[in-house]
C-alpha positions, -999 to 999 in steps of 0.1 A, spaced: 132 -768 -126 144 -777 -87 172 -801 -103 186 -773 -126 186 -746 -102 203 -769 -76 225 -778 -102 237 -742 -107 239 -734 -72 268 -760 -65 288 -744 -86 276 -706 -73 296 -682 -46 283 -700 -11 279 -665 6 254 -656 -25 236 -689 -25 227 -685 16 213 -654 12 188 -664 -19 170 -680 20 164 -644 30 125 -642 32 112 -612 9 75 -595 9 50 -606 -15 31 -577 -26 2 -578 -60 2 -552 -87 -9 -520 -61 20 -529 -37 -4 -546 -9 12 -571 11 1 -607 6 29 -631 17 63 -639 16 85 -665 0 127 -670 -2 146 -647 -20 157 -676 -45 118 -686 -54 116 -649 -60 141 -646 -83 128 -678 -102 118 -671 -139 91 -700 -137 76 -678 -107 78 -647 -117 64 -657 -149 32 -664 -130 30 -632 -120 51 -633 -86 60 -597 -76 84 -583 -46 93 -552 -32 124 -542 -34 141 -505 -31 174 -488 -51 190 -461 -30 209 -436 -47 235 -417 -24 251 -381 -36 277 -364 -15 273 -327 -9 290 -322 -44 263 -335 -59 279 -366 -72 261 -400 -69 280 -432 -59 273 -457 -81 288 -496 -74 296 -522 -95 277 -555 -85 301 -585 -78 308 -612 -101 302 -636 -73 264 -618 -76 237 -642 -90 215 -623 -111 234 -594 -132 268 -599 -119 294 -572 -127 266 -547 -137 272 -509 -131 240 -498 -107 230 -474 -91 245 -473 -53 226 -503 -34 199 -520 -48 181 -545 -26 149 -558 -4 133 -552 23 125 -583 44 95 -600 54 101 -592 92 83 -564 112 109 -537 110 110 -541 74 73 -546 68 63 -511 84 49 -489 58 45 -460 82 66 -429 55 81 -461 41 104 -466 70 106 -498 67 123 -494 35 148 -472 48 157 -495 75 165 -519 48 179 -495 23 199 -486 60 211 -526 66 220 -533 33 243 -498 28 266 -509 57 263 -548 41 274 -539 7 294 -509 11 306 -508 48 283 -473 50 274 -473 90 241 -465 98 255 -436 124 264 -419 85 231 -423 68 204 -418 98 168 -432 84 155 -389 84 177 -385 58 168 -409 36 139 -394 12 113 -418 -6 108 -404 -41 85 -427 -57 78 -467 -71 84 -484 -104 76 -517 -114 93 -534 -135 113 -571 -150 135 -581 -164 155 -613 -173 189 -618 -155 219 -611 -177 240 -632 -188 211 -652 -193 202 -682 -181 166 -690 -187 163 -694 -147 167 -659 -130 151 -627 -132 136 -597 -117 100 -586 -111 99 -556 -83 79 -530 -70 109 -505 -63 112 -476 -44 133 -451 -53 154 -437 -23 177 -409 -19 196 -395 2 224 -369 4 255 -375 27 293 -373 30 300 -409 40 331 -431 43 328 -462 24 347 -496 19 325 -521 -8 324 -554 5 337 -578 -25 315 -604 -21 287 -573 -31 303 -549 -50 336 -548 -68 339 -513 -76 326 -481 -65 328 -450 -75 313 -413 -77 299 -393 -106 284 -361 -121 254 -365 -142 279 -356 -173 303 -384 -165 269 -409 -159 256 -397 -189 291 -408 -205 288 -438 -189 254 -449 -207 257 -434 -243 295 -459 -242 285 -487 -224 274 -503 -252 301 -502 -271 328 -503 -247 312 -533 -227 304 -520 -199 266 -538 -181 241 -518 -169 216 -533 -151 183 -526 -164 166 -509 -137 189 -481 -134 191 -476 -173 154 -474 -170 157 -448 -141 183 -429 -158 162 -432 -192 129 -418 -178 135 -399 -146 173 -395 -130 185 -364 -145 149 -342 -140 154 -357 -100 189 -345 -98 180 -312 -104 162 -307 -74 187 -325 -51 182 -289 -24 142 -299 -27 135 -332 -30 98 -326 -16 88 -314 -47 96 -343 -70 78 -366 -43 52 -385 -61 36 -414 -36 3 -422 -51 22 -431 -83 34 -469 -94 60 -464 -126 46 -494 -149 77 -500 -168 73 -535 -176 82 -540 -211 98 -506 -212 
């Protein structure tokens, strides 16, 4: 398997390939912490196929219109390139900062890090009290197109937050973004299908089971808060 996946990286976006040697957390089924290994071993199909499981979170921004920004992932991206998503979808990282589970901060400081990254968001716009942690799905799912190497197998949580912000996507990350009300989103999926448009499958799943009922209570997000709660949506 090593030959093949070296093989594809030579001919993958450098940028994307150096940050697959980010170090993510290891967690088992119940979200405990029990290591940490490279964001490319991760991401390995043979791996996760053993049962290798990561945290991960997807923040979903809305302005004070209620809209949510959703970005479109780069094609440079290695696993589901030029999918629709929700608006950053990422991991925390196997450092201190990152690791603290105190009200899930350590989420938000990477849900924080990766905003600015991947959308030029600065963290002065989207202070860590603002974001709100919701809940956790698990889930995977193979990469699209694909390619019998990559994949995704996360415990996520689901952040949101609700701010005006200035934005400019970095390409390398995202090559589109843009706002929406839950009618145009809901647009979005019904056509995607047949007007071609990828959707990664973590957000159709969010979308399918919970986004709408959460969007409702956008002015009391408290009361959709469900901690205690891990979403088993494999094979969803």
């Amino acid at each position: 398997m090593s030959t093949s996946v070296d093989q594809i990286f030579a001919k993958l976006d450098s940028t994307q390939v150096a940050l697959m040697e980010e170090i993510c957390i290891l967690i088992n089924e119940n979200d405990q912490v029990i290591g940490s290994e490279t964001k490319k071993n991760t991401h390995l199909l043979e791996n996760i196929n053993k049962g290798m499981l990561h945290r991960a979170f997807s923040a979903f921004l809305f302005n004070s219109e209620g809209k949510l920004l959703l970005q479109q992932r780069a094609t440079e991206k290695i696993t589901f390139p030029d999918h629709w998503t929700n608006t950053c979808c990422s991991h925390p990282l196997h450092f201190a900062e990152e690791l603290d589970e105190r009200d899930a901060i350590g989420v938000k400081r990477a849900a924080q890090r990766k905003l600015d990254q991947e959308l030029g968001i600065e963290p002065g716009q989207i202070p860590l009290d603002a974001f709100h942690y919701i809940t956790r799905i698990h889930y995977l799912a193979p990469n699209v197109p694909y390619d019998g190497v990559f994949g995704e197998h996360e415990i996520d949580y689901i952040l949101f937050i609700q701010r005006d912000v200035t934005f400019k996507a970095n390409p390398n990350e995202a090559k589109d973004a843009r706002y929406v009300n839950e009618e145009e989103l809901r647009s979005l999926l019904n056509s995607a299908d047949t007007d071609g448009v990828l959707i990664t499958p973590w957000f159709r799943l969010i979308c399918d089971r919970f986004l709408f009922t959460w969007w409702r209570h956008l002015t009391n997000l408290q009361s959709i808060e469900d901690h205690s709660t891990i979403h088993r949506m494999v094979g969803s």
